[in-house]
N, C-alpha and C positions, 0 to 999 in steps of 0.2 A: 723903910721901903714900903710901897704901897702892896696892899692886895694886886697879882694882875686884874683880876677882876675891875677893878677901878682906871683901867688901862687900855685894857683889849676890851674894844666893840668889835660887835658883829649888824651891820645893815646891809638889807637886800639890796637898796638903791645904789651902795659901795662897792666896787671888785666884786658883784657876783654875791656878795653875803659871803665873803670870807673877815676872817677874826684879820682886822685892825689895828694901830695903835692909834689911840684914842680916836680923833676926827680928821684923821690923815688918811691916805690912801697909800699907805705903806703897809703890806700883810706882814703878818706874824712868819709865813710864808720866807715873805722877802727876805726880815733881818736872819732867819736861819741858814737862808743860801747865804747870805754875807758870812756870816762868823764862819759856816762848810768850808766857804771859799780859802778861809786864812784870814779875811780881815778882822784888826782887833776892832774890842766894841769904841776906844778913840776913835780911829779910821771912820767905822760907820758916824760916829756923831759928828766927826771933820764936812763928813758929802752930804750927811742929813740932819743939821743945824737942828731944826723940828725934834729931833728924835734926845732922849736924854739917856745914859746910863741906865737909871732907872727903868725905862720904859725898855732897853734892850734885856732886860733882868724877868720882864713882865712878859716876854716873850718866851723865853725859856720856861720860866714857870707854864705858864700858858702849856706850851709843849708839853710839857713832861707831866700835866694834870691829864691832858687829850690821852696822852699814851698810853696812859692807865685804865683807860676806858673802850680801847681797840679792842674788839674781838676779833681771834684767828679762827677762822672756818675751814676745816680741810677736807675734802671732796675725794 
């Protein structure tokens, strides 16, 4: 499997400068509310042909590198 690194871009000209799969305009965003949703990662790659196993793996990674890196502020 690939680094996601190799997978998720980020350009400003796409969705605002949101993290990508590859040169699609599909956010890392999106396939998370998919999987939230109930659908398996089949399903997603049934409605987004573009999109590979792989690349739904690279999003997860993706996530769960970001979420390491969140800081909580409490006021």
């Amino acid at each position: 499997m690939k680094s996601y690194k190799e997978v998720i871009t980020i350009n400003p000209l796409v969705r605002l400068g949101k993290a990508c799969v590859r040169d699609t305009r599909i956010t890392v965003a999106d396939v998370l509310e998919y999987l939230a949703s109930g659908m398996s990662e089949n399903e997603i790659v049934q409605d987004f042909p573009q999109l590979t196993i792989d690349d739904i793996h690279a999003c997860l990674s993706y996530a769960a590198e970001s979420e390491k890196h969140v800081k909580i502020v409490f006021s």
